[in-house]
BAVEX-236723 format. One line per 4 residues: number of its first residue (from 1); for each residue x, y, z of N, C-alpha, C. Coordinates in nm, 3 decimals. Layout:
! BAVEX-236723
NUM	X/Y/Z/X/Y/Z/X/Y/Z ~ ...
This chain:
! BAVEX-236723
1	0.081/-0.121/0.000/0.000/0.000/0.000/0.085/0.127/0.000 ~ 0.211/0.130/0.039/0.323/0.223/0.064/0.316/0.254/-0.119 ~ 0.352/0.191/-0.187/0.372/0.196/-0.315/0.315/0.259/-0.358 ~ 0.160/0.239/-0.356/0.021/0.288/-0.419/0.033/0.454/-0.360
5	0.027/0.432/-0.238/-0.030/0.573/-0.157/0.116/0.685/-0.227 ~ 0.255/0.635/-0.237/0.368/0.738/-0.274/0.271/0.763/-0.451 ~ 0.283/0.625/-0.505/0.229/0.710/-0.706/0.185/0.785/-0.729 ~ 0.011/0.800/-0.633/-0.087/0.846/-0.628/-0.035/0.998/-0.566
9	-0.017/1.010/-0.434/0.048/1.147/-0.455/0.142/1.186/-0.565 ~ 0.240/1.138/-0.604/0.342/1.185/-0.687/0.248/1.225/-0.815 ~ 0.150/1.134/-0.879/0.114/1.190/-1.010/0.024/1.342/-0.979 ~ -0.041/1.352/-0.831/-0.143/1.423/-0.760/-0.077/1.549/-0.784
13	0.035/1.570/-0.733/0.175/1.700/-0.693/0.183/1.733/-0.851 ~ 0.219/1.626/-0.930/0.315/1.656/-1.067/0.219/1.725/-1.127 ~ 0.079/1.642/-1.160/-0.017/1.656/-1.214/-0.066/1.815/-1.169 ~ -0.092/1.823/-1.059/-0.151/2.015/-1.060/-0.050/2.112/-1.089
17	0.085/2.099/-1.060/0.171/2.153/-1.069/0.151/2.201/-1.235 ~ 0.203/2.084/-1.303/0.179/2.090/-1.447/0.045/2.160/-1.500 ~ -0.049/2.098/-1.452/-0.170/2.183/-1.471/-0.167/2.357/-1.458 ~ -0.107/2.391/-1.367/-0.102/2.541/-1.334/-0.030/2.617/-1.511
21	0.109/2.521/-1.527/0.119/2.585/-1.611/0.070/2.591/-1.774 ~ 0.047/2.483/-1.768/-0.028/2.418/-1.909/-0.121/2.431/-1.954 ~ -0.281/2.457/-1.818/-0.370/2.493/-1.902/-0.399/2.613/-1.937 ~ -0.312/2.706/-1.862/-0.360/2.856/-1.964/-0.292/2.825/-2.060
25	-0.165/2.791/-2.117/-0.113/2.797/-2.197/-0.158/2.728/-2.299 ~ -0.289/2.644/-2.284/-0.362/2.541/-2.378/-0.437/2.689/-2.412 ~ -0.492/2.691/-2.380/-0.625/2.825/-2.338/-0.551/2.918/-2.471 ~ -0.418/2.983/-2.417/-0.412/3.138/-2.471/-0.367/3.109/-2.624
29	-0.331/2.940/-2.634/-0.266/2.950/-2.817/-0.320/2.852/-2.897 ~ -0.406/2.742/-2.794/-0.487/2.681/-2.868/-0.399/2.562/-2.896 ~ -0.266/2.577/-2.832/-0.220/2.400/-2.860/-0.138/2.363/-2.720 ~ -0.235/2.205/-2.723/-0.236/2.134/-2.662/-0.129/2.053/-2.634
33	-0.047/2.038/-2.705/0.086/1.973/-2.757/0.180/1.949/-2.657 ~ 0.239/2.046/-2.576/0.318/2.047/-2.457/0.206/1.974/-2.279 ~ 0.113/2.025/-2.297/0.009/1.951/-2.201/0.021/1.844/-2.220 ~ 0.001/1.755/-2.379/0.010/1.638/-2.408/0.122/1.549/-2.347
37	0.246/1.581/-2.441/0.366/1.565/-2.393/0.460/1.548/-2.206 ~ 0.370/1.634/-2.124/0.422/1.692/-2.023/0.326/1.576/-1.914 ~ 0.216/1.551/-1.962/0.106/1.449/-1.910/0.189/1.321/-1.899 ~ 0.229/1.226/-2.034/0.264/1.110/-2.026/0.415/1.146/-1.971
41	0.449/1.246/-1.954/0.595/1.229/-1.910/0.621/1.192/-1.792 ~ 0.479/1.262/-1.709/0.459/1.262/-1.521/0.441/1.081/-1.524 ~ 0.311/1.038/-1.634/0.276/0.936/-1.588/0.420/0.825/-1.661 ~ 0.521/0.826/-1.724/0.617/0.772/-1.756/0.704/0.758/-1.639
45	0.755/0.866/-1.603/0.827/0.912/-1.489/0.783/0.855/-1.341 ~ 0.639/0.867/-1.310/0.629/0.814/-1.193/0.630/0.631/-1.196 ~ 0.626/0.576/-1.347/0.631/0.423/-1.363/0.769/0.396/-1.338 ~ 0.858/0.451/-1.376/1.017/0.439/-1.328/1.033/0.450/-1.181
49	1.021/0.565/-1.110/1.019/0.560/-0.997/0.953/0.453/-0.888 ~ 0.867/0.436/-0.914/0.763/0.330/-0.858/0.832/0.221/-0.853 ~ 0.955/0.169/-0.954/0.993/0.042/-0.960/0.924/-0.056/-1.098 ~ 0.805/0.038/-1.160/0.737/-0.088/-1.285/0.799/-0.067/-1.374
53	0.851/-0.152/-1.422/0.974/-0.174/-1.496/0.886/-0.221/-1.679 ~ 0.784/-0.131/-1.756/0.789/-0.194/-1.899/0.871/-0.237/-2.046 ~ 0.851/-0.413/-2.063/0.958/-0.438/-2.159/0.838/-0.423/-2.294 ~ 0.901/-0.371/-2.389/0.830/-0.314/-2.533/0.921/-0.397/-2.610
57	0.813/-0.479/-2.702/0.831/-0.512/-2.867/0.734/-0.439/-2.951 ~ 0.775/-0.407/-3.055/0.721/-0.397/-3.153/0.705/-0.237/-3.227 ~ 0.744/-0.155/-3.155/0.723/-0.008/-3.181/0.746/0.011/-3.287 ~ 0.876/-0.074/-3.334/0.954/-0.003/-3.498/0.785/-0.017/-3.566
61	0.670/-0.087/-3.571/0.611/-0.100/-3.635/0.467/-0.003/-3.703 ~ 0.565/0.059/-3.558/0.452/0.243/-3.595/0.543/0.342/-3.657 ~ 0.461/0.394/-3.797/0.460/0.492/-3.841/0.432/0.639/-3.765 ~ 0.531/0.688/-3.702/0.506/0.819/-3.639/0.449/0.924/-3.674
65	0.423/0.910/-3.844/0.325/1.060/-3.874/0.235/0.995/-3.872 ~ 0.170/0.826/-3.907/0.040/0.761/-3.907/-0.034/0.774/-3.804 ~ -0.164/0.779/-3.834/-0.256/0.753/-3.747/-0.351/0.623/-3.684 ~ -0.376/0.548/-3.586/-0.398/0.445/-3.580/-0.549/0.427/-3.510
69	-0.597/0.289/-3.509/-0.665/0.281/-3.402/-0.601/0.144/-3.282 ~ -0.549/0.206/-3.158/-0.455/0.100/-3.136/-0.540/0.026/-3.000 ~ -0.579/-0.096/-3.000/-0.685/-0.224/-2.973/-0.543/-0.311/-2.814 ~ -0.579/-0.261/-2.705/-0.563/-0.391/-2.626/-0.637/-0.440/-2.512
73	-0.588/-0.580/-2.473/-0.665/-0.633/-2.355/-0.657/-0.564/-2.207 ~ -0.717/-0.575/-2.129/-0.718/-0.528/-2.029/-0.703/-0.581/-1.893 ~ -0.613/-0.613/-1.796/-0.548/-0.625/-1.674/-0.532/-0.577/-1.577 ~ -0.524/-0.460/-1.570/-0.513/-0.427/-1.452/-0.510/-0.224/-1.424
77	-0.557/-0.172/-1.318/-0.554/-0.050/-1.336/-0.406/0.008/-1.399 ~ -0.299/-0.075/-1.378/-0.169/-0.020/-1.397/-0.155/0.000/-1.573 ~ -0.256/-0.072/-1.667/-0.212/-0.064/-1.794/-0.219/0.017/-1.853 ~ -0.307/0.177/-1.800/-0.290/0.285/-1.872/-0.155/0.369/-1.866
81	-0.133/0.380/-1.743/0.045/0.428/-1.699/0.160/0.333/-1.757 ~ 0.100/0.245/-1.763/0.205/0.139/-1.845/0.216/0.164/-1.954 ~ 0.160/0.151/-2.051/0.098/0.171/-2.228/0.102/0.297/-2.260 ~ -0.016/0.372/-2.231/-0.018/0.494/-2.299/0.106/0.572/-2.341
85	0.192/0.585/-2.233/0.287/0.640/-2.245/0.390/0.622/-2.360 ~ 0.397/0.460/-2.385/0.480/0.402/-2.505/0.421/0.392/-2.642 ~ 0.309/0.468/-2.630/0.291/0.494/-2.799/0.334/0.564/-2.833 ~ 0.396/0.575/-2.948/0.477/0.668/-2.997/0.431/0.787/-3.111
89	0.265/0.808/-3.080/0.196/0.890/-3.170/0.083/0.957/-3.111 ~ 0.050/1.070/-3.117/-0.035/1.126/-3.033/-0.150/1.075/-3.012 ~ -0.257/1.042/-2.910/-0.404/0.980/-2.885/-0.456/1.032/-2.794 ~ -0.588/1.013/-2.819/-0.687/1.029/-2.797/-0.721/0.861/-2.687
93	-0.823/0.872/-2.597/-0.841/0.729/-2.503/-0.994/0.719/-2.531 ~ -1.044/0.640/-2.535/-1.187/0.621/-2.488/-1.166/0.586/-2.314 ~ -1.288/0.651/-2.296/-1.220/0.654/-2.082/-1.378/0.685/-2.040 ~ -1.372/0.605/-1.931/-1.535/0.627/-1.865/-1.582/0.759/-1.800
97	-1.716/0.814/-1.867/-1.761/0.945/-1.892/-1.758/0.987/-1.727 ~ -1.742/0.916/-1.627/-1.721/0.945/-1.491/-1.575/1.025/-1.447 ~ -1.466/0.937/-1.527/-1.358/1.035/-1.463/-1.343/1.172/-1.531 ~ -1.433/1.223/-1.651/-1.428/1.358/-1.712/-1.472/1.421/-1.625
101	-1.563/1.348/-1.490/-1.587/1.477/-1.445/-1.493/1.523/-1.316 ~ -1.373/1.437/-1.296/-1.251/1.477/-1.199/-1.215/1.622/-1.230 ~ -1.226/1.689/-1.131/-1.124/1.815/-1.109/-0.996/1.836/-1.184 ~ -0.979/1.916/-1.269/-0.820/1.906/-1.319/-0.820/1.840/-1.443
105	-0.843/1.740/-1.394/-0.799/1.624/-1.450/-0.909/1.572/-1.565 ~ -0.986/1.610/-1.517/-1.115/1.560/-1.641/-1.148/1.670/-1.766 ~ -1.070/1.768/-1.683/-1.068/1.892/-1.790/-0.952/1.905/-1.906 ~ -0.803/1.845/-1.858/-0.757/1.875/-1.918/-0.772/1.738/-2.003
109	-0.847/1.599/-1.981/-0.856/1.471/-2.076/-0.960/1.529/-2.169 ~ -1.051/1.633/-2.128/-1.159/1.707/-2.231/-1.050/1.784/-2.328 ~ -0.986/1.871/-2.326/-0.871/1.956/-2.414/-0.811/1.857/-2.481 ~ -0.782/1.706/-2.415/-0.708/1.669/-2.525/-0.786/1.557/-2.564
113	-0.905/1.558/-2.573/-0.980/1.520/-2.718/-1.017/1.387/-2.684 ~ -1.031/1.388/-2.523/-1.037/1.195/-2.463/-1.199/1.165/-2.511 ~ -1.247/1.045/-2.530/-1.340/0.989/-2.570/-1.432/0.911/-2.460 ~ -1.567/1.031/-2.379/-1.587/1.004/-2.277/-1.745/0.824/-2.379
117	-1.703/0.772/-2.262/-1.803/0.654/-2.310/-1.905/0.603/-2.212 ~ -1.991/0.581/-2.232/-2.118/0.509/-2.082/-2.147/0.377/-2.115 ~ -2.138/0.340/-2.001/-2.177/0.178/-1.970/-2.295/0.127/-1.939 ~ -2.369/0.182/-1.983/-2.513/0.159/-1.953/-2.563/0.092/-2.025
121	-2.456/0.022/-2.185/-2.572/-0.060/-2.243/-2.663/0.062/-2.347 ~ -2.667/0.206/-2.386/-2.756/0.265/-2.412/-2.653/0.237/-2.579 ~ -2.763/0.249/-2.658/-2.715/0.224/-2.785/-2.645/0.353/-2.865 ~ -2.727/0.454/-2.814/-2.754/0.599/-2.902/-2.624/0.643/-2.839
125	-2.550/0.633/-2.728/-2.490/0.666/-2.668/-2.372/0.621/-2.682 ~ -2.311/0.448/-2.719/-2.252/0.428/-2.812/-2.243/0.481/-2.875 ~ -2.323/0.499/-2.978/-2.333/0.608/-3.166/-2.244/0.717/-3.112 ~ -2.304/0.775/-3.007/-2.235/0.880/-3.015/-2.086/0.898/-2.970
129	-2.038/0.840/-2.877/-1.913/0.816/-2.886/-1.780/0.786/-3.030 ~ -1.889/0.667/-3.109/-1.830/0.701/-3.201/-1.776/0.767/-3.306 ~ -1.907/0.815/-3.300/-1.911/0.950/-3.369/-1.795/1.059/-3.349 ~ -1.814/1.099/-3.218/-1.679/1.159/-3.154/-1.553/1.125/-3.221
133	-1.497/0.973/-3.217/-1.386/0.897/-3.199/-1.396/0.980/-3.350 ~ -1.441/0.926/-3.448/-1.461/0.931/-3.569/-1.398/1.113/-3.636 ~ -1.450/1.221/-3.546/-1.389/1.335/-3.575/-1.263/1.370/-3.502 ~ -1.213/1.283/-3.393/-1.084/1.292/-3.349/-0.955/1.228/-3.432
137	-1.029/1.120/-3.520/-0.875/1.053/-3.595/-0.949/1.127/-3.732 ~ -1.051/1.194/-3.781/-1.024/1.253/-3.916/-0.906/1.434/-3.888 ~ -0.948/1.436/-3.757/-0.841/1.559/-3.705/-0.649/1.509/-3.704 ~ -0.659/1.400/-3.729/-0.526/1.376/-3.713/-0.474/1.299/-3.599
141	-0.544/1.291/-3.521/-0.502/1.191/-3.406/-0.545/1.037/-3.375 ~ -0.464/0.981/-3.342/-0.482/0.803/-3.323/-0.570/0.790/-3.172 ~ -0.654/0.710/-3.171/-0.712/0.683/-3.082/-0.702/0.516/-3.056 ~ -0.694/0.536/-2.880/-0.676/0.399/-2.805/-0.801/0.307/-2.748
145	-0.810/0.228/-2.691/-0.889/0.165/-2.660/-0.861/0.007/-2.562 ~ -0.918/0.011/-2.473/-0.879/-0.105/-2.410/-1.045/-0.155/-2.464 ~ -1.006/-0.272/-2.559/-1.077/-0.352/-2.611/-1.203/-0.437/-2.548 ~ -1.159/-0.509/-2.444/-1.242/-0.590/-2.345/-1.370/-0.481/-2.307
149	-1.332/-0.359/-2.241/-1.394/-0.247/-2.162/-1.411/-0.258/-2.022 ~ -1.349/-0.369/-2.014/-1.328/-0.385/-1.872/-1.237/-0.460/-1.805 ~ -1.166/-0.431/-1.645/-1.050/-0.567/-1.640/-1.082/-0.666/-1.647 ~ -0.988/-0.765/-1.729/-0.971/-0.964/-1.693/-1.029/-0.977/-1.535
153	-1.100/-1.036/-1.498/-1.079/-1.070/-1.352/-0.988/-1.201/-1.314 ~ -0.961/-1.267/-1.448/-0.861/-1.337/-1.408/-0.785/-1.394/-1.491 ~ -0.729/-1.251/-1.606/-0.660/-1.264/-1.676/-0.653/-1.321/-1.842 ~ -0.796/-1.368/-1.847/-0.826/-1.469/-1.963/-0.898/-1.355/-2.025
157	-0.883/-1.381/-2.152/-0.963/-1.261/-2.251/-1.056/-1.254/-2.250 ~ -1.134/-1.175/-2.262/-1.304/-1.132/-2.227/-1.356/-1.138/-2.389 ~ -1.482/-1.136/-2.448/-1.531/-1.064/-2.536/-1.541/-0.919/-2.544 ~ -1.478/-0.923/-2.682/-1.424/-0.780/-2.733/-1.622/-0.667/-2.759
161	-1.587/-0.575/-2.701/-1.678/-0.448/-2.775/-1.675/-0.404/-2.888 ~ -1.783/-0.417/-2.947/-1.811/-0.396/-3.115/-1.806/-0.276/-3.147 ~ -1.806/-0.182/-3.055/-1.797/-0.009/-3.062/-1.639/-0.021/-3.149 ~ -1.558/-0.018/-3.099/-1.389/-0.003/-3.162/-1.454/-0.081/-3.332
165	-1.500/-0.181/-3.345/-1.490/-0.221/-3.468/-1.548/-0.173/-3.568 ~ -1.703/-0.148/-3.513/-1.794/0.009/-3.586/-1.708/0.132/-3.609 ~ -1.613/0.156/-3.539/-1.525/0.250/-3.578/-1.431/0.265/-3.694 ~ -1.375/0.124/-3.644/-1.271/0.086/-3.723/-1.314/0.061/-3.900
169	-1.439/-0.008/-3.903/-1.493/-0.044/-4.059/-1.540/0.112/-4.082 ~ -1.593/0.191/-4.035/-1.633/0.316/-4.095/-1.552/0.424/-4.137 ~ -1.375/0.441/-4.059/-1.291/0.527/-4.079/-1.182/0.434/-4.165 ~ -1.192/0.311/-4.177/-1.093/0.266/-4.239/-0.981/0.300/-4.189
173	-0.910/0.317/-4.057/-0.800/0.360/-4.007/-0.743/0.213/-3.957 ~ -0.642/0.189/-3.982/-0.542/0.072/-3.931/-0.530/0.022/-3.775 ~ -0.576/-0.079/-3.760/-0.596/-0.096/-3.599/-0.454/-0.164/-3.578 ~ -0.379/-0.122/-3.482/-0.274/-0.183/-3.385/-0.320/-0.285/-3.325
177	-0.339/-0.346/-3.334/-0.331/-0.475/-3.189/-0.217/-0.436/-3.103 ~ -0.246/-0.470/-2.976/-0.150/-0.437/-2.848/-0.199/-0.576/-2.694 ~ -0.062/-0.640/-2.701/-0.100/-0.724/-2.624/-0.029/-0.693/-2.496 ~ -0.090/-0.667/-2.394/-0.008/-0.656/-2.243/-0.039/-0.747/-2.163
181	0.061/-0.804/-2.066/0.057/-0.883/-1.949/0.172/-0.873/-1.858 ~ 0.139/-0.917/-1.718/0.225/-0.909/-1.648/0.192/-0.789/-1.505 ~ 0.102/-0.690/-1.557/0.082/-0.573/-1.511/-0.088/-0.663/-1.372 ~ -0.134/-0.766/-1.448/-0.183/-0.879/-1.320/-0.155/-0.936/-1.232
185	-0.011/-0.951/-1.204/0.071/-0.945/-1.123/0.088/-0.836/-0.992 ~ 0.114/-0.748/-1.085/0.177/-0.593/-1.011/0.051/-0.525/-0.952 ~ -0.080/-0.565/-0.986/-0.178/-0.452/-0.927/-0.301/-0.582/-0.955 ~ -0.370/-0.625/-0.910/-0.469/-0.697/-0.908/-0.601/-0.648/-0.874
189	-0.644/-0.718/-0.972/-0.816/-0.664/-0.988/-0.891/-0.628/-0.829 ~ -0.966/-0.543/-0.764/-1.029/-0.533/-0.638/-0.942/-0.506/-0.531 ~ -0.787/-0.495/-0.581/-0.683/-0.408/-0.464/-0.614/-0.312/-0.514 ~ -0.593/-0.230/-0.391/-0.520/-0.110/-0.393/-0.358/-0.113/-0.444
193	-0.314/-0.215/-0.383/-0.157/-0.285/-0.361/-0.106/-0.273/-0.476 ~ -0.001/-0.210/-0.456/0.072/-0.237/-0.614/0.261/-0.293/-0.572 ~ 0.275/-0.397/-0.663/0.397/-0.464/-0.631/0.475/-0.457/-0.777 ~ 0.575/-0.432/-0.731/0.738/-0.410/-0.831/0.744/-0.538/-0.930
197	0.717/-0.504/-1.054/0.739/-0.631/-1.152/0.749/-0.557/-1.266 ~ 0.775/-0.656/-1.389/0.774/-0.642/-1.542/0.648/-0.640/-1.612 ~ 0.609/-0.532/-1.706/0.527/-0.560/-1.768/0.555/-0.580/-1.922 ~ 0.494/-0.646/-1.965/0.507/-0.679/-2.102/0.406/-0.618/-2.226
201	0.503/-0.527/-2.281/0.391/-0.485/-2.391/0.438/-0.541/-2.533 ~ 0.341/-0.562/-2.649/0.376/-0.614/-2.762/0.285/-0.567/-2.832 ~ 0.344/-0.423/-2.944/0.302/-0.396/-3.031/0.275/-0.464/-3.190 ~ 0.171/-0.490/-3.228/0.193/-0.620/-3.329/0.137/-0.531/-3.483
205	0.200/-0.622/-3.604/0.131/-0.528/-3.721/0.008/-0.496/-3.755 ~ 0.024/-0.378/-3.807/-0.100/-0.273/-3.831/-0.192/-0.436/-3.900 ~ -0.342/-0.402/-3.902/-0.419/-0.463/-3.987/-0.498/-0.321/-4.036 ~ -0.539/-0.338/-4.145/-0.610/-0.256/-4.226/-0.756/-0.327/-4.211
209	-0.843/-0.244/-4.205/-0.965/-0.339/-4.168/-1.021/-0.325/-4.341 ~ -0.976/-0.286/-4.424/-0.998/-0.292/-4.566/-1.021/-0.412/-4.625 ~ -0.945/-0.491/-4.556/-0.893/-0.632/-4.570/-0.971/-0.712/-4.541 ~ -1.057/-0.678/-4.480/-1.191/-0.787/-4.414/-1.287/-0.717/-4.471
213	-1.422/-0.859/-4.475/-1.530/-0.783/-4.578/-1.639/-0.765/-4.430 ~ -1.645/-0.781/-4.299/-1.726/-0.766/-4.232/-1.632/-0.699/-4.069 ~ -1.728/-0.686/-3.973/-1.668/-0.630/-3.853/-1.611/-0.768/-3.807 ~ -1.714/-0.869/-3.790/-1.707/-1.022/-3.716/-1.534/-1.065/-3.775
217	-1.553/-1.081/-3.907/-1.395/-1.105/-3.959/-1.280/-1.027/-3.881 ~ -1.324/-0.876/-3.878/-1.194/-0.802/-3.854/-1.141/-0.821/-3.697 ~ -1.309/-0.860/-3.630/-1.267/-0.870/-3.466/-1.193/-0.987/-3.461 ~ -1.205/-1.092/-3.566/-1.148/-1.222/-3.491/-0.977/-1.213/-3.538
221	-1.000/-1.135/-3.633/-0.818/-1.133/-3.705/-0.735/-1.040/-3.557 ~ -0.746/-0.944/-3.454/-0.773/-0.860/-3.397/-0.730/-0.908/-3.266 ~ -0.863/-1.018/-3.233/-0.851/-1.135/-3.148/-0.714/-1.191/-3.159 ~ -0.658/-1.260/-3.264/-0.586/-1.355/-3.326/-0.464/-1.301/-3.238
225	-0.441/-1.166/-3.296/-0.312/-1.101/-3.317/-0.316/-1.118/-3.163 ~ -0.373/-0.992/-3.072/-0.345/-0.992/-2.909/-0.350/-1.105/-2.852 ~ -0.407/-1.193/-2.865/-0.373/-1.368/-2.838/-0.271/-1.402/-2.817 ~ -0.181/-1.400/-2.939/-0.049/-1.443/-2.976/0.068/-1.396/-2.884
229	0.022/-1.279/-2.853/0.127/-1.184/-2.742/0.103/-1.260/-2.638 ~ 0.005/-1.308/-2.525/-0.057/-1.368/-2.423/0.057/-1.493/-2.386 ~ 0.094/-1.485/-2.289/0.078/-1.647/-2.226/-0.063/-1.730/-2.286 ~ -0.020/-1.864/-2.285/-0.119/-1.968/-2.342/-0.221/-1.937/-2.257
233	-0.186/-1.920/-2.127/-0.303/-1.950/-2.003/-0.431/-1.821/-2.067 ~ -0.382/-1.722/-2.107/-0.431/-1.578/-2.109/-0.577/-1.612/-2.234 ~ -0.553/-1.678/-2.297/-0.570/-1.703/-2.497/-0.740/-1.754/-2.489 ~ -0.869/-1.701/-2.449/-0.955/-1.708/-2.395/-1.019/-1.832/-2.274
């Protein structure tokens, strides 16, 4: 709990600090760019310190001016501080319409173009999210997604949300597959505790969803890929 309680302040301190100076400076010129930058650096920075140590394959396989839609499984609260940070192209998150409304913090994920989503099952509400997503990567930016929409509770792949794939067949934008593990270990589903380990990320090749004549096809090629990254145990 020592672990947890030091991150949590440290990103708390970094995070307003940064805030003080960043969001007027979002405000008075209209770019977001250094906020961006200065965000994953706190949350990079406090993963070093902490002791979570992420090992990365696959990066050479992003195009840095491209735009993506980049697809992974989900483990543990630690995989956004883990991940996000190691993409190597600006994004956008789909993130539950609850933490937009955090202090600070929900304001400045509004400036940078985060993709608030509800879990309610409401359909129209879906639509509209996508919709969103849909004018954030024709603006130029790649958008993320933890695929499942919710953690493993015990590590085994969940069924994927058809929202990312409605996306994906309508913008024709190249989905990343992204397989992480290890980060189930370090922070476990229903605790606070966070313990010193390796996480494993594996960026895998772009698929073009061009390539498939339906969504069902593109989810299972999708499936296939983040699979492959997994321990056997993980592989549904």
């Amino acid at each position: 709990m020592l672990l947890s309680t030091g991150l949590v302040i440290f990103y708390t301190l970094l995070g307003l600090s940064a805030s003080i100076l960043c969001v007027p400076f979002t405000l008075l010129t209209g770019d977001i760019t250094p906020m961006y930058h200065c965000g994953m650096g706190i949350a990079r920075l406090g993963v070093r310190i902490a002791g979570l140590r992420p090992s990365i394959t696959g990066k050479e396989r992003i195009d840095r001016k491209g735009k993506y839609l980049f697809l992974s499984n989900h483990l543990s609260n630690l995989d956004p501080v883990m991940l996000l940070p190691e993409i190597p192209v600006r994004i956008a998150v789909f993130i539950k319409r609850s933490l937009m409304k955090i202090p600070v913090l929900g304001y400045c994920m509004t400036l940078a173009r985060f993709i608030p989503v509800d879990r309610k099952g409401d359909v129209e509400a879906a639509r509209a999210s996508v919709r969103t997503a849909i004018k954030v990567l024709e603006s130029g930016i790649s958008v993320a997604s933890f695929v499942e929409g919710t953690r493993s509770p015990d590590g085994r792949l969940l069924p994927f949300k058809k929202g990312p794939f409605y996306l994906a067949m309508e913008s024709k934008v190249p989905i990343v597959p992204v397989s992480i593990h290890g980060t189930e270990k370090m922070m476990r589903k229903g605790s606070l505790a966070i313990r010193r380990g390796r996480a494993h990320i594996v960026f895998h090749e772009p698929i073009s969803p061009a390539d498939y004549p339906d969504r069902d096809s593109l989810m299972a090629a999708v499936r296939a890929a983040i699979a492959s990254g997994l321990p056997e145990w993980m592989r549904d």
